[in-house]
N, C-alpha and C positions, 0 to 999 in steps of 0.2 A: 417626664423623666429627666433627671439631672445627672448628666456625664462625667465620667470619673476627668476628664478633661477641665470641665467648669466647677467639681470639688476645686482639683487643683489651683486653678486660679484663681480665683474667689479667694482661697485660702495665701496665697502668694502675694497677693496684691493689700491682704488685709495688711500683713507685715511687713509688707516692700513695695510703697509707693510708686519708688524710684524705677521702673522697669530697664533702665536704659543698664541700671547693673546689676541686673539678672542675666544669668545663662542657664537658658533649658536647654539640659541634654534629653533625647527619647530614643525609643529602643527604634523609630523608622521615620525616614522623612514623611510619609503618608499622612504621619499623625502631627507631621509640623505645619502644617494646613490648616488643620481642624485647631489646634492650638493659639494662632494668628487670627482665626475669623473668632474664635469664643473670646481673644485677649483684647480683640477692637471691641466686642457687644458689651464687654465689660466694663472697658475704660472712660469716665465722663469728661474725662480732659486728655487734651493735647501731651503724648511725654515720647520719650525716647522710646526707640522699640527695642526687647531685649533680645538679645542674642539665643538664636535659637539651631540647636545639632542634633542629627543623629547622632548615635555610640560611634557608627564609624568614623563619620567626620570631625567628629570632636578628639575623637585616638590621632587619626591625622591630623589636626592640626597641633596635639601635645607632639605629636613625634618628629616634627619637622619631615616628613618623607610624605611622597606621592604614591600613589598608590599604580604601581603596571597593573597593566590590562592584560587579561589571562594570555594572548598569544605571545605578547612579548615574554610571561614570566615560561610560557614551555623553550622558548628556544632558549632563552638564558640555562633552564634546567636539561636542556639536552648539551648544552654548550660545558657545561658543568661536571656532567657526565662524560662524555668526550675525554678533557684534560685531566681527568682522574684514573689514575691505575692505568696498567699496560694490558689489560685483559682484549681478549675480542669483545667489538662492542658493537650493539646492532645498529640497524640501519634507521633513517627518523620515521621514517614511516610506522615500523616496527614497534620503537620508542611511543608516535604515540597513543598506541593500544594500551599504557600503562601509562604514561609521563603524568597523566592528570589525577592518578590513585595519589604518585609518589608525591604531587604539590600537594592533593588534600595534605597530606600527613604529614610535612613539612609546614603547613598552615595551622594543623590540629597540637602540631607538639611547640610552634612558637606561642600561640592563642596562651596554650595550657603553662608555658614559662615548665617547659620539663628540658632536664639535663641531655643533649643530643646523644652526646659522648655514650653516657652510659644506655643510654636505653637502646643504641644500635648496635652499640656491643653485644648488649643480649638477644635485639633479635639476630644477628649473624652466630653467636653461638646456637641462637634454636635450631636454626639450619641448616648449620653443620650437624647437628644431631639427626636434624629429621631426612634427608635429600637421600633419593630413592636409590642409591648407590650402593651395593651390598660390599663390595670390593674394600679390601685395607689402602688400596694402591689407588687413587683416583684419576678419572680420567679427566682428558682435555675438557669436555663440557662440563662435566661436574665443578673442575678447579673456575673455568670461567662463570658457571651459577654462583658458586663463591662467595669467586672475588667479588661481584655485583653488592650482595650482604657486607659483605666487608668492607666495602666502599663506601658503602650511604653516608656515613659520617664525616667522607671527604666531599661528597657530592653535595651534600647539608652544607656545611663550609664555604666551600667553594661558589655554588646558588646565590648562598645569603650576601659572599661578600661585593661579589660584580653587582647584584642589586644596589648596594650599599652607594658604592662609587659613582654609580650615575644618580642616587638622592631616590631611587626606589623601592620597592617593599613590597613583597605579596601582603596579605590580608594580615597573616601571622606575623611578621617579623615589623611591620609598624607596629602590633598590639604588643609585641617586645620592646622594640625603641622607646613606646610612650611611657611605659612604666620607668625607663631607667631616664629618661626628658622630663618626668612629670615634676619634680624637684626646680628646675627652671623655668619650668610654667607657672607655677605656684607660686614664684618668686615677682613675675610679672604682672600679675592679677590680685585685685581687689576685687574684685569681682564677685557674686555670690550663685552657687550655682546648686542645681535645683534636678534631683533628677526623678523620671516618673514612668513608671509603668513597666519596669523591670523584673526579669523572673529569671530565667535560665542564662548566667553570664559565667565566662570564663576564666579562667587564674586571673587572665591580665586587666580585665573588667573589673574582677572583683576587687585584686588589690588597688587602684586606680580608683574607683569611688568612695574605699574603705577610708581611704589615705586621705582622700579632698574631704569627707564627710570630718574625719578625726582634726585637720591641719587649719580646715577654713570653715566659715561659716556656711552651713552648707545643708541640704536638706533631702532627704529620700521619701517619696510617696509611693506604694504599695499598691496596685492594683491589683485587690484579692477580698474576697468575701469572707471573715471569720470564722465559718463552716468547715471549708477547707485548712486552715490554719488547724483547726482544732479537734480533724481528723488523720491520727496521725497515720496512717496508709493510705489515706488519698493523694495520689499522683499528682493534682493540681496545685496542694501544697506544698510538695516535696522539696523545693528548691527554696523557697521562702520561708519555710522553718529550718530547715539546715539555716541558712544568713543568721535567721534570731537566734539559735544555740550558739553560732560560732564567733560572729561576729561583733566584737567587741564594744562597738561603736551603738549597737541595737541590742545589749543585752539587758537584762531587766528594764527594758524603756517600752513603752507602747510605740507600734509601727503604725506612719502617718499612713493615712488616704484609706482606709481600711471602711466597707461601709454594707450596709444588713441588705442586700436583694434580693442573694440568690432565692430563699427561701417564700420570694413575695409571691402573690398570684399569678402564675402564668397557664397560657394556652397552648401545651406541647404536643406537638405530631408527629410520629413516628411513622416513616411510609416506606414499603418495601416495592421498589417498583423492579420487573425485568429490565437490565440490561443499560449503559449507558445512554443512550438515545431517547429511550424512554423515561429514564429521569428529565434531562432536558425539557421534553416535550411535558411532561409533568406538570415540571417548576413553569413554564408558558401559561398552561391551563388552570395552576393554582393563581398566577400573578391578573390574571383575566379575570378570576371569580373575586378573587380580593379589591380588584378596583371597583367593580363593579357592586359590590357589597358594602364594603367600607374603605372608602379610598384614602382616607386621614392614614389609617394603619400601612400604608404603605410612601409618607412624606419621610421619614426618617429608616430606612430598610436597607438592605445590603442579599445581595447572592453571593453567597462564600462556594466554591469549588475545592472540591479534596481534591478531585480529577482535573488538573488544570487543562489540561487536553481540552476538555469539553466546551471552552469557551467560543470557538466558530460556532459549535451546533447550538450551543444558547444564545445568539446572539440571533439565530435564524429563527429562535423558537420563542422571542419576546414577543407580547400580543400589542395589535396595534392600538388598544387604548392605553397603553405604559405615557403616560407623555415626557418622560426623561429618564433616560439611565446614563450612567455612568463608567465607562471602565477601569479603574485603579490598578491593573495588573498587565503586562506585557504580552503579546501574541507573538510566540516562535516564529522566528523567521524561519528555520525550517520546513513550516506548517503551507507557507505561500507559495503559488503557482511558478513566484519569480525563481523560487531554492529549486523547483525541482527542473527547471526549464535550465543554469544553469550545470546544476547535476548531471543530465540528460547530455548536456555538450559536454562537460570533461570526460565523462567515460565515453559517448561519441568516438572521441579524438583517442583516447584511452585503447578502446579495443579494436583500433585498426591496425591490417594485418599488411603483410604484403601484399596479398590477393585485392587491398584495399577494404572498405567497409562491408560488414555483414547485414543484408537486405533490413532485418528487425531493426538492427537500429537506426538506418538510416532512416526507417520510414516511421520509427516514433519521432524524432529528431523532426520530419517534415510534419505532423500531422499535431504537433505540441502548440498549443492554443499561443504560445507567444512568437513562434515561430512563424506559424500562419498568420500573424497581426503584420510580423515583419515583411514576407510576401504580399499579403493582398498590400499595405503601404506603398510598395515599390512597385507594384505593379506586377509583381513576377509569380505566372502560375507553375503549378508544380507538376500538373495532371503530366503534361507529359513525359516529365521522368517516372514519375509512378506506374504509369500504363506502360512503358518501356518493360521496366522493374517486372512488372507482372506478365505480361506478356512474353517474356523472353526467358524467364526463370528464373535472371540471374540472383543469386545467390550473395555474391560480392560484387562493390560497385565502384570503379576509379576515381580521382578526379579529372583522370579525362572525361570521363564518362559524364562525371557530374555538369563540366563546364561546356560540354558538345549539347548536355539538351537543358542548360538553366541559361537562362541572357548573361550576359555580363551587367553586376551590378554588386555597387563597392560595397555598401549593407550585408548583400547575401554572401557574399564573397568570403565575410568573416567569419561565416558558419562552416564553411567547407576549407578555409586554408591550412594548405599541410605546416602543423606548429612543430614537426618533428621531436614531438616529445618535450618541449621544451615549455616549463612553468610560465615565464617572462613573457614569453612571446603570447599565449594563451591567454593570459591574464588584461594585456595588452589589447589583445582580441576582444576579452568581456567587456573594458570601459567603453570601447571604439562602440560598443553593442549597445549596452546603457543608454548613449548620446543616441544613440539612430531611434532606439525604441522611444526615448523622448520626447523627441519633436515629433513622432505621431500624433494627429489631430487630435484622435482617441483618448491616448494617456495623456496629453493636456488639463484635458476636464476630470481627469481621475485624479486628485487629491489624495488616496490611499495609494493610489499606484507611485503617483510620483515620488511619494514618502518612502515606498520601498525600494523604488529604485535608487533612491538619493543612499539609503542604508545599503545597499550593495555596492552602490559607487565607493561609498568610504570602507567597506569593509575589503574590496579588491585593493585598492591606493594600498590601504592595510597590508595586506597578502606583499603586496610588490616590494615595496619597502623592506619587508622583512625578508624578501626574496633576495633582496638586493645587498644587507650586510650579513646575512647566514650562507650559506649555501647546500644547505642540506636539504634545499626541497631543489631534487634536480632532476625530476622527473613527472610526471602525471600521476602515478599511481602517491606518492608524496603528497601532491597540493590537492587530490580527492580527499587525503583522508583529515588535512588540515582540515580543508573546509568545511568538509563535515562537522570535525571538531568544532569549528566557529560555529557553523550554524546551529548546532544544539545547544551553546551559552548564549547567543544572541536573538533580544526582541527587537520589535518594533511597540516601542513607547506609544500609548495614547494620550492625546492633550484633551481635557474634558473638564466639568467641575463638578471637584469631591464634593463640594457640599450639595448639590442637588440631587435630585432623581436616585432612582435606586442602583446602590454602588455594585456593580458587581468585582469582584477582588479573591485571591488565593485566600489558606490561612495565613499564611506570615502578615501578608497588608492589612490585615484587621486587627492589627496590634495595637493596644490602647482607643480603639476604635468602641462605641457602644453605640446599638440602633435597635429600635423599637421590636421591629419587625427581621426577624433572621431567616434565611433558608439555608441549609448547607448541603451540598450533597456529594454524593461516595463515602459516605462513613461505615466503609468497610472497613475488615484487619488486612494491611498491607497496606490502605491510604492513607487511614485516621485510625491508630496511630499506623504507621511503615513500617514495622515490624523488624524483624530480627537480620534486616541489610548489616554484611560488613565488609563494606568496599574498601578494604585498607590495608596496607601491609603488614603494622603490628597487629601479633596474634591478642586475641581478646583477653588472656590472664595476662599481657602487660599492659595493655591500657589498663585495667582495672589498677596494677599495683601503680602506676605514673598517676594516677590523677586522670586518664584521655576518659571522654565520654565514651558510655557503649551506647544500645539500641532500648537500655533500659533507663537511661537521660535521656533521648530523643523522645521516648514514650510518654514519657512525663510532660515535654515542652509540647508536645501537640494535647496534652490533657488539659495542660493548665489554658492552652489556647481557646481550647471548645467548652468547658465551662466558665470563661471567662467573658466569652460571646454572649454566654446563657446568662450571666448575671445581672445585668438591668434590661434585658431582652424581654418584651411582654406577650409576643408572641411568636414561636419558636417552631419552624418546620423542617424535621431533620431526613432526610432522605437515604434510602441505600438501595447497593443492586442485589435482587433475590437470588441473582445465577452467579454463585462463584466463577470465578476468571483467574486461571494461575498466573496472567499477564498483567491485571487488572485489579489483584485484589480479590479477598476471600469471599468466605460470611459475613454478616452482619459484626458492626465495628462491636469491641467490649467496653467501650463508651457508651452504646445503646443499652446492652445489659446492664451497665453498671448504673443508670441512668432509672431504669425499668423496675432495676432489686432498691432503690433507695427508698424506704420508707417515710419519708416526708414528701414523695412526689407519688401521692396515688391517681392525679386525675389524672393522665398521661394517655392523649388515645393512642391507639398502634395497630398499622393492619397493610394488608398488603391489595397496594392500587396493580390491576392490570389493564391495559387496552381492549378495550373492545376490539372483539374478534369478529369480525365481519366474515359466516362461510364464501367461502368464493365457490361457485355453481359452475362448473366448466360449461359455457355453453357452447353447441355443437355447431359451430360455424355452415352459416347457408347462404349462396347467393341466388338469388332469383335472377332470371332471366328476362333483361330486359330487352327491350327492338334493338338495340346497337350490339347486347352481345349474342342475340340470335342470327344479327348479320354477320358477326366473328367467326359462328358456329359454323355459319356457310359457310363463309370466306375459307375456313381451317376445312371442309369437308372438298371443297373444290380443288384447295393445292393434295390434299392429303391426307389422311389417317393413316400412322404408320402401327405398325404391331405393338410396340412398344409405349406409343400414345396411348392406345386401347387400353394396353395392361395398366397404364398410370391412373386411367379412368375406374377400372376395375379395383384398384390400388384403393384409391382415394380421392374420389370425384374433384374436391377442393384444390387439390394438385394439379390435376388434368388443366386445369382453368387456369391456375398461377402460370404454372410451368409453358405447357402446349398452346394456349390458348392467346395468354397477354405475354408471353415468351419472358418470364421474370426467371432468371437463372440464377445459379450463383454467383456469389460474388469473386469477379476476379482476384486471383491468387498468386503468390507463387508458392511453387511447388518444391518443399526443398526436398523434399523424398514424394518417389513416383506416386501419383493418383491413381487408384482402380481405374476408372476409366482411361488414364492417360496408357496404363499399364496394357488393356484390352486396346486398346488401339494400336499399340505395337506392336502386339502380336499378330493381328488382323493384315494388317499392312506387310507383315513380315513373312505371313503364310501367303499371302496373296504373289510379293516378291518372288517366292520361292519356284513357286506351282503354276506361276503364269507359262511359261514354257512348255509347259505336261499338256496342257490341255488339248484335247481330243485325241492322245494317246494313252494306250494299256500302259497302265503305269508296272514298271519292271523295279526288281531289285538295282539293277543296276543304273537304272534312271534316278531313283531316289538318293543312291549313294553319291549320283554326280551333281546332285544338288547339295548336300550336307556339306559341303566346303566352305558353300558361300551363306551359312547360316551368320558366323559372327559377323562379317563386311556388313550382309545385309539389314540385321538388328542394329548396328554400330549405326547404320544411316535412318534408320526410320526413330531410333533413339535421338540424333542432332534433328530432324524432321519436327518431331512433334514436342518433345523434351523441351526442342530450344536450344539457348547457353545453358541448361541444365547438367550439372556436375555430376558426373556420373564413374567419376576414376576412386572416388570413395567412399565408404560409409553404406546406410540403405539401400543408394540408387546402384553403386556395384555390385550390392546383393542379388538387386531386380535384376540387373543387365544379366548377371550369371542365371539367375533363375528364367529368364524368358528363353535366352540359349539351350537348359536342360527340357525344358516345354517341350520345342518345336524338334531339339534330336528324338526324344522321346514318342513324338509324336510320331516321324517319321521313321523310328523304328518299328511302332506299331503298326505302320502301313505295309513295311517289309515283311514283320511277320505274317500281316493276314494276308500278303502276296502269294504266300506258301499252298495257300486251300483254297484262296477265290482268286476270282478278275475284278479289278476296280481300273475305270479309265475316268479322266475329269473332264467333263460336258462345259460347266463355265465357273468366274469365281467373279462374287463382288458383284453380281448381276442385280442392278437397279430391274425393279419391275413397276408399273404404273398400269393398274386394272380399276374400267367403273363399275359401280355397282347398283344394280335398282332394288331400291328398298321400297318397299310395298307406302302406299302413302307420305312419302316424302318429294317432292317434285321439285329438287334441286339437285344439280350435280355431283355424285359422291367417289371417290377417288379411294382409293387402296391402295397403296403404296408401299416398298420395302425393298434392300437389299439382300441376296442371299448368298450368303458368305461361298456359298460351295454347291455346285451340283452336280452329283456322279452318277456312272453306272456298276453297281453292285452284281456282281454274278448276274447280269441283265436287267436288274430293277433301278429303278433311278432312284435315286436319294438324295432328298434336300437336307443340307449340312448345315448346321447354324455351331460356330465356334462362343465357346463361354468361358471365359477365364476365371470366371468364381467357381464354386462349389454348386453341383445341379446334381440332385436325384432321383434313378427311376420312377419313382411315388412322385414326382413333378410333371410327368410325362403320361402320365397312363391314368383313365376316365371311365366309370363307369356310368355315372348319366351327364349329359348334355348339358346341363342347367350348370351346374356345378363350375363350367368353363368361366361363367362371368359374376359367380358369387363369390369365388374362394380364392386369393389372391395364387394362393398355392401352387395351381394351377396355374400362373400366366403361362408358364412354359411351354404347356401342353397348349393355348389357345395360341401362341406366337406360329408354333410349329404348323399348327392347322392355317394361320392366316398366308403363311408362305406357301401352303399346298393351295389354295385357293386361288392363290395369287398365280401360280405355275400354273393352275388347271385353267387359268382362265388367258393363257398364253398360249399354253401347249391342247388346246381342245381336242378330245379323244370322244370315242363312246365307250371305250372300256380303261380306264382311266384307273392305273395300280402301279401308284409309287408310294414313297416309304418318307416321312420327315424324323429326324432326329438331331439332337446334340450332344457334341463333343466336348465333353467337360474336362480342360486341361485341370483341374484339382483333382478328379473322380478319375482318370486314366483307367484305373482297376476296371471298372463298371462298364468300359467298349463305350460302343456307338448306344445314345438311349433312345431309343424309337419310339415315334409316338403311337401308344396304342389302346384298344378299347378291352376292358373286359366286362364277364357279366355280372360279376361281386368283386368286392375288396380282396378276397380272400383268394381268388380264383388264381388258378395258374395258367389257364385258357385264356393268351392274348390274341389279337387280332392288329397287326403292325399294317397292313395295307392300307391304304387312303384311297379308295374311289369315288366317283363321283358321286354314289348314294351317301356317302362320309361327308366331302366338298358341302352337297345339297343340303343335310341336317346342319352342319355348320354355319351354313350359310345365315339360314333361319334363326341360329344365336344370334349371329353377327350381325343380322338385321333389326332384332329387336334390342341389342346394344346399342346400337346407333339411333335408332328411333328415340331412345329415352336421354342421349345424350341432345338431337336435333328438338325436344320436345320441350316448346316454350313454359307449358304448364307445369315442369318435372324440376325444381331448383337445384344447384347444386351445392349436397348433402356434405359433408367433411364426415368421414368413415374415422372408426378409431384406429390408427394403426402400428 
């Protein structure tokens, strides 16, 4: 295959020896690469090399101006705005949530050489017509919406002129200057100049080539396949038959470089795969079978990205027999660990309050993989603020705080110094950052790392600079959103070689570009072409009457792009995703369709790739029991079996073993609102406070009430107790503090009222108990253990009291067979309640042995005392609340064959579903 590159110069060189006065212009530096290596293969003698430009560079150098770099061109347009009109004006921050619409269109209307004057007059009259004001009489904000409209044209003005004065230009106002400069560039050039591969160009482009083509000797090559020429509703010719109708210079003349491909034999694949990822992983799996198959069809090839996003995940997803690729297109800085690590510290610093920082961010801040680089370097562990942090609850953290439990160290120091809001000061803080992180050992040997940090170094310098003659970033919440700003226009460049290995590149870098072998993928509607975006201030029926491009010129320049790929392409793989994405892009691109309906392409295969889907089989988690953890089993049987172990066992055996057995708990926290359990523990503590004084007296109305005073005092301390520094004066944990308060009055009301019809006196509270127990065939020491919240005397029966701060009911407590205790998790209640009476019976040894266990459900209050008891059916209303020692004795014989099968080497442990 012969590249429309090597038509070109083959053809240039036949009629101009002299290359030294030649100037190629092209539509992309990318392509002036590939132009220099074809113009050496070509040349058999030694000669001058000819001058070779992008459009852009070649407009700057007709227009004598430089071209500012987008942040300097926002603050000049906010500066602009500023000295215009006496209205209210917003703040930069504010500004630049739009400042970058208002440069597009400021770039769109120089580009296009359209009149300012008049065309902002008209959108400020549409304005006024359209602003949601019903009123004859306008208000302040209406008049200031306005004057905003009414201003553009001073704001236009005034942009262009400070640009002017310093020799600068956005994008648009050089492609202004060059056309009204091109008259004295022309005057200083003999030169012959050659332009190639041009399709979608603007007022100022176009007048500017028509004028060199008409004035000098001068030449235009066409890269376009006469198919499209000579269909006139195809998109890809759109732009290149308008030129030959209008254009004076090309009318009745045949249009050079023009050459038969498209229509040759090719290999096209059409593939619908799920979801971005899977494309990725796809084009891996296709580029693996194609080396492996025929690796020639892959020396001259390119991966084109509609989704430029996608280039990290393709990069991780190239096969290792690729022996060279290449990258031709920039990686967002944005996209890097370094963007979100300085991110992470400006709002850091951002949302600190008085109180100082809020626990979340500090401990993303610590646990941020460049942060952690900078610690372990220095030496400095963190664990112990962290364990602090968590352990004590706090919520928000000082810098005393921070510098009582971090070393002192000047590196770390820079992460936590108070920059009191101040840009400069922060900024100052990042480089100081920069430097530390780079004399790590680590990023030494990282070449990519160091490349990024060196682009954050300049791009802060950047930031300072401009801090330093504006003053309109005078805060944090300002230089977050610059940077932002920056960070979404700014790559990090790859240095590699175009000419080798398989290029991967956007659409725009494959301009004038041809390769054997193509892949493209996302060629959805919304990527390929972008669809109906209009990010812009002028409404869409004036662009159209000015000349400005809409979404239906953008449609086209991505048309002419993707069959321009396909025309000396011989084998073609075009990709899309099957699952619409309202973020991402639609259905299937109407490139594909259009592609699919053309009657000259019937071989065309098409079908949609999925991943294999591998069922995943949940399997049921089992540990076997080996000699060390049958010695654990002892170990855990000798300190104890508490009730609550048991149920966890009953629960879900696998738990029993994490939790009880290898003591694997949760992971410490903080709490920013009360924990259930943290929540039962203060009430525990708080009844226990209360009632410790009562004990072994008839508890009285008036006993009770001379307690209720010291309900809040005493909650107030077992809340600092267990809480912690736990905040508790607002929000959730206020709620709890009042809600535990209404509990325990509640509770002791209801002790009041049942004072009225019975006796109750309190025997003891919180009573640890520790009984052994001989289990038939087991010849190691077995332990039962438990506290009981409460033990009273009921109108003369005792009762074991267990307090529950969830939700428990009756139907938890009451058993009609035995077995049922250690099969149904449902029941743990009722098995707790009976381990506590066994526990008692086996303290208090009777031979007529008749007490009563039940729980006190602070959620369930309605429902009384719920007593544990037997009946003879489900249905029955005949309970049986007494616990004797023929109750203890059946019990017992559960509790012994529970534990036998827990103690039982041969028996693994099962994972229950639960």
């Amino acid at each position: 295959m012969q590249s429309f590159i090597q038509d070109v110069v083959l053809d240039v060189l036949k009629n101009n020896p002299d290359t030294g006065k030649v100037v190629f212009i092209l539509p992309s530096k990318r392509a002036g690469v590939f132009l220099k290596k074809i113009l050496s293969k070509s040349l058999t003698q030694t000669v001058l090399a000819p001058e070779i430009y992008s459009i852009e560079d070649f407009i700057e150098k007709v227009s004598n101006l430089v071209t500012a770099n987008t942040t300097t061109q926002l603050f000049e347009l906010y500066n602009a705005y500023l000295k215009v009109g006496d209205y209210e004006k917003e703040s930069f921050d504010s500004f630049l949530k739009w400042g970058q619409i208002l440069l597009q269109d400021f770039n769109e209307i120089d580009r296009y050489l359209v009149d300012a004057s008049t065309l902002y007059q008209n959108v400020a009259a549409i304005q006024e017509v359209n602003h949601w004001s019903l009123n004859p009489d306008k208000s302040e904000m209406i008049e200031n919406y306005l004057h905003f409209w009414r201003y553009l044209e001073d704001i236009y003005k005034q942009f262009n002129g400070r640009l002017l004065e310093q020799g600068l230009g956005h994008q648009g106002l050089i492609y202004k200057t060059s056309v009204a400069e091109l008259p004295n560039y022309l005057e200083n050039t003999n030169k012959k100049h050659i332009f190639l591969g041009f399709n979608a160009l603007n007022t100022a482009e176009s007048i500017l080539i028509q004028t060199i083509l008409e004035k000098t000797d001068a030449n235009i090559y066409w890269d376009i396949d006469p198919y499209f020429l000579q269909d006139n509703i195809h998109d890809a010719g759109f732009f290149i038959r308008n030129y030959q109708s209008t254009w004076n210079v090309l009318k009745g003349k045949p249009l050079a470089g023009l050459t038969n491909y498209y229509n040759t034999e090719k290999h096209i694949e059409i593939i619908g795969v799920p979801k971005n990822i899977s494309q990725v992983n796809y084009v891996g799996d296709l580029l693996y079978k194609i080396q492996n198959d025929s690796p020639d069809a892959l020396r001259n090839a390119a991966i084109v990205l509609g989704n430029e996003e996608l280039l990290n995940p393709l990069l991780n997803s190239i096969p290792d027999n690729i022996p060279a690729t290449n990258i031709t297109m920039g990686q967002k800085l944005a996209s890097t660990t370094l963007a979100s690590f300085f991110t992470n510290l400006i709002e850091f610093h951002e949302q600190k309050t008085e109180k100082g920082w809020f626990y979340k961010h500090l401990l993303n801040l610590l646990t941020h993989s460049y942060a952690v680089l900078l610690f372990d370097a220095n030496e400095v562990s963190t664990d112990s603020l962290i364990s602090k942090i968590k352990t004590n609850n706090w919520s928000y953290i000082t810098n005393t705080q921070i510098r009582e439990l971090l070393p002192e160290n000047a590196a770390i120091n820079l992460l936590f110094e108070d920059v009191k809001n101040n840009p400069n000061r922060l900024i100052d803080n990042f480089l100081a950052l920069i430097e530390a992180i780079r004399v790590i050992d680590v990023v030494k040997e990282n070449s990519l790392l160091l490349e990024q940090l060196y682009k954050f170094f300049t791009l802060f310098n950047q930031l300072k600079d401009l801090c330093n003659s504006f003053k309109y970033i005078n805060n944090l919440k300002s230089l977050k959103h610059l940077f932002s700003q920056l960070l979404s226009s700014e790559t990090l460049d790859f240095q590699g070689n175009p000419i080798e290995g398989i290029q991967i590149m956007g659409m725009l870098e494959s301009r004038l570009l041809d390769f054997e072998t193509i892949i493209i993928t996302s060629v959805n509607e919304g990527v390929l072409p972008s669809g109906k975006s209009n990010n812009s201030f002028i409404p869409y029926d004036l662009k159209i009457k000015n000349g400005l491009p809409t979404y239906k010129e953008k449609d086209a320049v991505y048309t002419y792009h993707f069959y321009r790929l396909l025309q000396r392409a011989k084998n073609v793989y075009i990709l899309y995703n099957t699952e619409p994405d309202a973020l991402e892009g639609g259905e299937r691109s109407r490139l594909i369709t259009q592609l699919l309906t053309d009657d000259n392409r019937t071989n065309i295969k098409s079908f949609i790739a999925t991943p294999t889907i591998q069922p995943i089989t949940k399997e049921i988690e089992q540990v076997e029991k080996s000699i060390s953890l049958v010695d654990l089993i002892k170990d855990k049987a000798r300190k104890g079996f508490s009730p609550s172990s048991l149920s966890n066992y009953i629960r879900n055996p696998i738990d029993f073993y994490k939790q009880n057995l290898l003591n694997i708990n949760e992971v410490l926290q903080v709490e920013e609102t009360l924990a259930p359990n943290t929540f039962g523990t203060i009430v525990h503590d708080s009844l226990e406070e209360l009632y410790t004084p009562l004990i072994g007296k008839p508890l009285t109305a008036d006993l009770l009430n001379g307690i209720r005073k010291g309900i809040p005092t005493i909650v107030a301390q077992n809340f600092e107790k267990t809480f912690k520094d736990g905040n508790i004066s607002s929000g959730k944990n206020y709620i709890s503090f009042h809600v535990i308060l209404k509990y325990i009055q509640t509770f002791i009301d209801v002790e009041v009222k049942e004072l009225a019809d019975h006796s109750i006196s309190i025997v003891a509270l919180e009573q640890a108990l520790s009984v052994p127990l001989e289990v038939a065939g087991l010849d190691f020491p077995i332990i039962l253990k438990g506290k009981l919240d409460r033990v009273d005397e009921y109108d003369g029966i005792t009762r074991i009291i267990d307090y529950k701060t969830g939700k428990v009911e009756r139907r938890n407590v009451e058993i009609v067979e035995w077995d049922i205790l250690t099969e149904e998790y449902q029941f743990s209640k009722a098995f707790q309640l009976l381990c506590y009476g066994l526990m008692y019976s086996k303290t208090h040894p009777t031979e007529n042995l008749s007490i009563q266990a039940g729980i006190i459900s602070l959620k369930n209050f309605a429902e009384g005392t719920l007593l544990f008891a037997q009946k003879e059916s489900a249905r029955s209303t005949s309970k049986n609340h007494i616990i004797t020692n023929e109750v203890i004795s059946d019990f017992e014989q559960i509790l012994g064959q529970l534990i036998t099968e827990i103690c039982n080497a041969d028996i693994p442990f099962t994972e229950k579903e639960v």
